[in-house]
N, C-alpha and C positions, 0 to 999 in steps of 0.2 A: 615407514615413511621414507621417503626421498629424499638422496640430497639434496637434491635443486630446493625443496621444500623448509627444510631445517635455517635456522640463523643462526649462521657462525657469528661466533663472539670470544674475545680476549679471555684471561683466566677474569682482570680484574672488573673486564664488564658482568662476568657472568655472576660474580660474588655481589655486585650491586644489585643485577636483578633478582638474585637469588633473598637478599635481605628485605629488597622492596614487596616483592612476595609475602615472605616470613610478617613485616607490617601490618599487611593485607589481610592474612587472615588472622592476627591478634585484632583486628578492627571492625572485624566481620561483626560480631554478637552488639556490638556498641552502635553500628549501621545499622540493623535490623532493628535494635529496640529503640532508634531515633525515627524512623521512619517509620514504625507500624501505626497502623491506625484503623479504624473505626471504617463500614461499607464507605463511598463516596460514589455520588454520579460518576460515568465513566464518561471518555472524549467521542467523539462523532467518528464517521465509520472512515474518514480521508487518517492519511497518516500525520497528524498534525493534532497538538495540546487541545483538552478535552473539553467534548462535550458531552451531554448527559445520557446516561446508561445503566442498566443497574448491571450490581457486579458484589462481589464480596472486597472482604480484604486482601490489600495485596499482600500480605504476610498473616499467610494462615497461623491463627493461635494452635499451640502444643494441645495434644489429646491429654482430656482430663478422666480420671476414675470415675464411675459414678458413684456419687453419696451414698452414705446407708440413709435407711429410713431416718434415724434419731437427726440426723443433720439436714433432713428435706426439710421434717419438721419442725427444725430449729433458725431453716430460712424463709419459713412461710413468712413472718410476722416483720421482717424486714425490708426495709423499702427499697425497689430498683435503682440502680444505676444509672445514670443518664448518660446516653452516646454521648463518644470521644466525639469532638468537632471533627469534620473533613479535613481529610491532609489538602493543605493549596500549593500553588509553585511555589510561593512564599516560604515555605515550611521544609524546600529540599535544597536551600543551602546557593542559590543562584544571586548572582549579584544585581543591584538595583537597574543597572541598564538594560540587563534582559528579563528582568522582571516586568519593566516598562513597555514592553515592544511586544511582551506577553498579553499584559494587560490592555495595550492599546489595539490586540488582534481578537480580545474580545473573552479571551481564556482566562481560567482562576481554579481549577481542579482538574490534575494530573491524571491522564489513564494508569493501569496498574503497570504497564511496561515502563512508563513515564516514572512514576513513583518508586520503584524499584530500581530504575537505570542510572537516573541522573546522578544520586548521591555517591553511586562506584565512580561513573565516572569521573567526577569531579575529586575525588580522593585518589584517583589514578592508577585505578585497577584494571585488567584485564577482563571484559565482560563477552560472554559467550550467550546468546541471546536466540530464544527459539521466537519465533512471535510473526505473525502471518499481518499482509496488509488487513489496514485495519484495524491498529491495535494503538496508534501513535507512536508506530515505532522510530519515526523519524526525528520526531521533537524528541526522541527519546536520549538518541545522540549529539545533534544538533544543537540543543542550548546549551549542555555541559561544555563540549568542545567550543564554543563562542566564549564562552565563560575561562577555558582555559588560554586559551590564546591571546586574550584580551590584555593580556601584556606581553611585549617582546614585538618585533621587528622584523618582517621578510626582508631575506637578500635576492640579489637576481639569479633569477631562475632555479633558485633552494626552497620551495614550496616548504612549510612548518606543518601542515598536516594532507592527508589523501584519503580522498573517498572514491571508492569505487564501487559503479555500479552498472548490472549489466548489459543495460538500454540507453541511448540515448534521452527517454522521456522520463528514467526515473533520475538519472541525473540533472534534467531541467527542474525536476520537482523540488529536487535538493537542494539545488542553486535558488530558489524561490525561498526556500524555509531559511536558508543563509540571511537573504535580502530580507526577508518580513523581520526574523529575531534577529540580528545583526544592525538594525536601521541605527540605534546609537550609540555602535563603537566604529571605532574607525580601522576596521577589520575587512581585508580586498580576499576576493576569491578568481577562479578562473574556471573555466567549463571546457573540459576537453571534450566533444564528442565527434563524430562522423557528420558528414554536413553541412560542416561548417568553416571557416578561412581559418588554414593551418596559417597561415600568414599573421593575420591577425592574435589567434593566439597564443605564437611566439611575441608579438608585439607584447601582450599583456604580462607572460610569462619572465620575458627581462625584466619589468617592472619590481616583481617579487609579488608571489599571493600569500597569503596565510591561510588560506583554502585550496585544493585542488580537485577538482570532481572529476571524474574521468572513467570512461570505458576504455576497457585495456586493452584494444586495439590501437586507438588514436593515441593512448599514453605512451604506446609502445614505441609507437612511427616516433615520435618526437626524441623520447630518449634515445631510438638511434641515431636520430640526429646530431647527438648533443646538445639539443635544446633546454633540457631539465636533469640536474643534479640533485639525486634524490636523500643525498646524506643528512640534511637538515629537518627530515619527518619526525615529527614527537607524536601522531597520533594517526595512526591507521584506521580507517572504517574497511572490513568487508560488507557488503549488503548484498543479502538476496543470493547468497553462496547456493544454495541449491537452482536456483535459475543460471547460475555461471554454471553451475555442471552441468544441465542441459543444453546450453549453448556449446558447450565445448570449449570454453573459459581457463578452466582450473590450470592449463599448464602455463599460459599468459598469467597468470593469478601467482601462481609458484613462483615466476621469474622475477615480474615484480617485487614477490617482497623479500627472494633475496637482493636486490639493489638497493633495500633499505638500511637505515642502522638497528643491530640486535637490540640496542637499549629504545624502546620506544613502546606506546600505549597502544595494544589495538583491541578493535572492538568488532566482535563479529555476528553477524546476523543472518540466521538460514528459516526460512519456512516448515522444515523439514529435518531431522537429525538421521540423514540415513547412514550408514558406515563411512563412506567414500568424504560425506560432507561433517565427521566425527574424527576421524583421518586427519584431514585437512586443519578441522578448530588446533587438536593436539600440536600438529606443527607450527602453527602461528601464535599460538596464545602459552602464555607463562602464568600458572595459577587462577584462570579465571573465574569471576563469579559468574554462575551462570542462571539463567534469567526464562522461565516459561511461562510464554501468557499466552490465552489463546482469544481468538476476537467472540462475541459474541453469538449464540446461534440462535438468538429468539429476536423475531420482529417487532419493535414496537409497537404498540396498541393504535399508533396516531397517524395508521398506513391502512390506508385502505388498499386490499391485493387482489386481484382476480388475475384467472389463467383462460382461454380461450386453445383449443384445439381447432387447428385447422389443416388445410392439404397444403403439399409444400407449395405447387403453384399462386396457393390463394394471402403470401403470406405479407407481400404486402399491401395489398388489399385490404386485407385485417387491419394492418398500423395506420392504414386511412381511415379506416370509419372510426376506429379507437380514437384516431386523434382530432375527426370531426363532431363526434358526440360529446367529450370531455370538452371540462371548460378548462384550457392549461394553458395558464399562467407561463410556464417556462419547463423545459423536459427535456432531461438523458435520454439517448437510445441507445443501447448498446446492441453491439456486435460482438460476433467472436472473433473475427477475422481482421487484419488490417484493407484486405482488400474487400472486402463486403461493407465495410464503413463507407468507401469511395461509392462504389455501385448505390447503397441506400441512399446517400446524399443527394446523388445526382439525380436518382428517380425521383426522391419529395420533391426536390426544385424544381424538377418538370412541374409535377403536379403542383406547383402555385404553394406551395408551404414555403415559412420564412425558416431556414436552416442555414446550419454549418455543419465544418465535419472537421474533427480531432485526429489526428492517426500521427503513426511516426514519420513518416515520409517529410513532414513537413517541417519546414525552416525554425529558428525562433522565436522569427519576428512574427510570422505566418500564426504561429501558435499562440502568443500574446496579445496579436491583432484579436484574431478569433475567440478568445476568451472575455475580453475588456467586451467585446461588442455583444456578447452574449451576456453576460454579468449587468452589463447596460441597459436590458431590454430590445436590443441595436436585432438580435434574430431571436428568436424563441423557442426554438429545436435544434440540438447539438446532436451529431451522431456520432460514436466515439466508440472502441475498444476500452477493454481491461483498465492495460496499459496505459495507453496516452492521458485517462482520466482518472488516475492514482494523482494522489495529491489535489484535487482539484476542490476546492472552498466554497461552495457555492450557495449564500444564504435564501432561503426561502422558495426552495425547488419546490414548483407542484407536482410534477408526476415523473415518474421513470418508467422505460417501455425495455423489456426485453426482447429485440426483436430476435435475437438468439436464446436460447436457454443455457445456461454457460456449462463449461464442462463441471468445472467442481460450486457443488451446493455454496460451500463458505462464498462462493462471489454471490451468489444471488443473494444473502443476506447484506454483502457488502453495498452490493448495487444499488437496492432498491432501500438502502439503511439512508439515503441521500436525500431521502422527503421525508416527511412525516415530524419534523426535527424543531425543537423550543415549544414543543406542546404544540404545534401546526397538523392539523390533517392533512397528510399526503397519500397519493394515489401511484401503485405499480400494479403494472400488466403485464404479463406475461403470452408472449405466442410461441405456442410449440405446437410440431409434426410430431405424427406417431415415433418416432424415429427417436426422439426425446422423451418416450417413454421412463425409459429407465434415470435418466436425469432427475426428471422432477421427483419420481419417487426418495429418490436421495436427498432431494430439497425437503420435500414431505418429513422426513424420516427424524432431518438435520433439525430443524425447526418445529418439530413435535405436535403439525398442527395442517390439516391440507389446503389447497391453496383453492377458495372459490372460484368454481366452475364459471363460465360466460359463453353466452352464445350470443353469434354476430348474422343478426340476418341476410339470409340474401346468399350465404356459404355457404358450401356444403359439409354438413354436419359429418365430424371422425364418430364411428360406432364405439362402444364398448370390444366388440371382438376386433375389431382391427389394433386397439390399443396394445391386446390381450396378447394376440399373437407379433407384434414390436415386442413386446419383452420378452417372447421367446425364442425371437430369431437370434443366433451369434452375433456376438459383438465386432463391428468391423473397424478395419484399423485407422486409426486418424493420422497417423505419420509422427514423426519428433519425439515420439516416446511420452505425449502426453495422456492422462488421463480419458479416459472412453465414453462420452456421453452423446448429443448430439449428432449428428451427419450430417448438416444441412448445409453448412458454408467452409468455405475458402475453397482452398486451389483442387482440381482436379485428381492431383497425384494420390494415390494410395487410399481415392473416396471411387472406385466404382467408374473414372472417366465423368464423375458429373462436372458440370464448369461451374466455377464461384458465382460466375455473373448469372444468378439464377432465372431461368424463365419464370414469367408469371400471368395469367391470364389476362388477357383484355381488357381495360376499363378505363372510360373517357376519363380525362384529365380535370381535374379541380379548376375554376373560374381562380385564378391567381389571385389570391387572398391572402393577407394574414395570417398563418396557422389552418390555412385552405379548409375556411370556411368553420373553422372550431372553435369560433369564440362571437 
């Protein structure tokens, strides 16, 4: 490990963190058998306290022997056991006012990251947490940390805790879970991102926050400034530590949290445990519990799914007649790309559909506009990325349209987990090019079940042997070191010279309607 990485500390801080530890895990086996419990519904697929899912226990019971026969047949005649109740928020140690702000956002049963997380945190442990969007992993730190904070006082420009994350939109999401579970204590945060009036949030930052959200870029500008004095942090969030290593993060990451003090709680959270980001936990974390959930790979029963194959030209074409034969109510689109979000949006508009469009580019006012007026019924098709629509709460979605096939399988389960939801039949569609062949078979594969075929008249029909020979041609490079599925969108570089702003055949434009003419 690296210097720049390690946290220096005095002999006698290191004896306190060394006893706080030693606490830790004499407290472990008494944490585990406070919180085990019985299966419970799991939480909805956004990163936010639960909704319903099935799932096991979040603390696997210990392997047991099997009986001999004299004892099978000495428990015939005995009556069963009746399931443990569900573990609730209630039940993991949170105090009345964000119980409250729980209750009033509609939640009452913890996902398993949830159940697992909160009670370390709040006992002021070190948590090392594997756990992929989608898992609640936010509510996971979020209401403990609100709950610790919830006494004590920021000074200027001495922030009491830092969360770092490494988008500007997953930091917006986080500042949202502050403001929904935070409503009744009197607990101020601040939102460092790219974007936005450094001016401003210096103005906020003298003030004193007791939260600080930030990309370590913008946090970085500031503290050279001398704007923020970081000796006051008692609670560290890393998030999404393997997306900071692909961004190129981690040495901003290292510097930061040497500027912090040795004695303090961090909690760190990666998608992924590969060495480099196993590396990284070691140096920042003292004793940690560590915490593995992974989100679900089975689609609800209360989703109706179809997949449609077509040519790349005809692809939006396809998302028109889908979205003029369906009766939709309200519908994600997702993209892979931020800049193909822009290009879809502005073709539907053309074509007379009522839309908006989600991406990072845009302000936070832009982004909060665009959501209220879509949650309102105000437009009825959002087109969005991954990204930008992480965290996003949206009750009673009819349909989600893949108009990309995403790179990794877990999104499409994530995506399309965004209908179907409180026992509601919901509707996702999937369009893929030959080219995403190998995609969906990983979708396929993930989810144990294949995805019904649809044909769209009027297109020309993909063969069997065209499919056939897409999965046997090499895999071509997508650029960023991500993941290889897809080819159809974003920027030209390192795809072949094709341009994001995809061509597409010919076809008169929608009589400007409502959801152009789908309802």
């Amino acid at each position: 490990m690296s210097d720049t990485s390690d946290r220096p500390a005095p002999a006698a801080a290191e004896d306190d963190h060394t006893n706080t530890a030693v606490a830790a895990v004499e407290s472990d086996a008494a944490l585990e058998a406070a919180t085990a419990a019985s299966p419970s519904p799991e939480a909805e697929t956004a990163p936010e306290p639960g909704a319903p899912d099935d799932r096991t226990d979040a603390f696997a019971a210990a392997d047991h022997p099997e009986a001999d026969a004299d004892d099978e047949d000495a428990t015939d005649d005995m009556p069963e056991e009746a399931p443990a109740p569900a573990v609730t928020f209630a039940d993991l140690g949170l105090s009345e006012p964000i119980l409250k702000a729980v209750t009033d956002a509609g939640y009452v049963t913890p996902t398993p990251i949830q159940e697992q997380a909160i009670p370390v945190v709040l006992m002021g442990r070190d948590v090392l947490g594997c756990a992929q969007t989608g898992t609640g992993k936010t509510a996971g730190f979020t209401l403990p940390m609100l709950d610790i904070l919830a006494s004590g006082k920021a000074k200027a420009r001495m922030p009491r805790s830092l969360i770092l994350e490494p988008t500007r939109e997953l930091a917006l999401q986080v500042a949202e879970n502050f403001v929904k579970y935070g409503k009744h204590l009197n607990l101020t945060h601040a939102l460092l991102i790219g974007g936005e009036s450094m001016d401003e949030q210096r103005a906020v930052l003298e003030k004193g926050v007791d939260v600080l959200i930030a990309t370590p870029g913008r946090l970085l500008d500031l503290f050279d400034r001398g704007r923020i004095i970081m000796a006051d942090v008692k609670v560290l969030v890393i998030d999404e530590a393997d997306r900071m290593l692909d961004m190129g993060f981690i040495p901003d990451v290292e510097r930061i949290v040497s500027m912090l003090p040795a004695i303090r709680q961090t909690l760190f959270f990666s998608a992924t445990m590969a060495p480099e980001i196993r590396r990284l936990a070691d140096a920042f974390l003292s004793n940690p519990k560590e915490i593995s959930v992974s989100p679900p790979a089975s689609v609800a029963t209360t989703i109706v799914a179809g997949l449609v194959w077509v040519r790349e030209l005809d692809k939006r074409e396809a998302l028109r007649r889908l979205l003029r034969r369906e009766d939709v109510l309200n519908a994600l689109i997702f993209c892979n790309r931020k800049i193909e979000v822009d290009v879809l949006y502005k073709s539907l508009k053309r074509h007379g559909f009522s839309v908006g469009a989600l991406h990072g580019d845009m302000d936070q006012p832009a982004r909060f506009a665009t959501l209220n007026s879509f949650k309102a019924g105000g437009i009825q098709l959002l087109v969005c990325s991954d990204v930008a629509a992480r965290g996003l709460d949206i009750g009673g979605l009819s349909h989600v349209f893949n108009f990309d096939v995403p790179f990794h399988a877990e999104d499409y389960v994530h995506r399309i987990g965004r209908t179907g939801r409180a026992g509601r039949e919901g509707h996702a569609y999937t369009i893929a090019v030959p080219d995403d062949a190998r995609n969906v078979a990983a979708i396929e594969s993930l989810t144990g079940r294949p995805i019904p075929r649809l044909e769209i008249e009027g297109l020309d029909p993909v063969s069997a042997e065209e499919l056939a020979e897409a999965v046997s041609r090499p895999r071509r490079g997508r650029g960023g070191g991500r993941a290889a599925g897809s080819a159809q969108s974003g920027g030209a570089a390192g795809r072949g010279g094709r341009s994001s702003a995809r061509p597409e055949r010919e076809a008169p434009a929608a009589t400007p309607t409502r959801g152009g003419g789908g309802r």
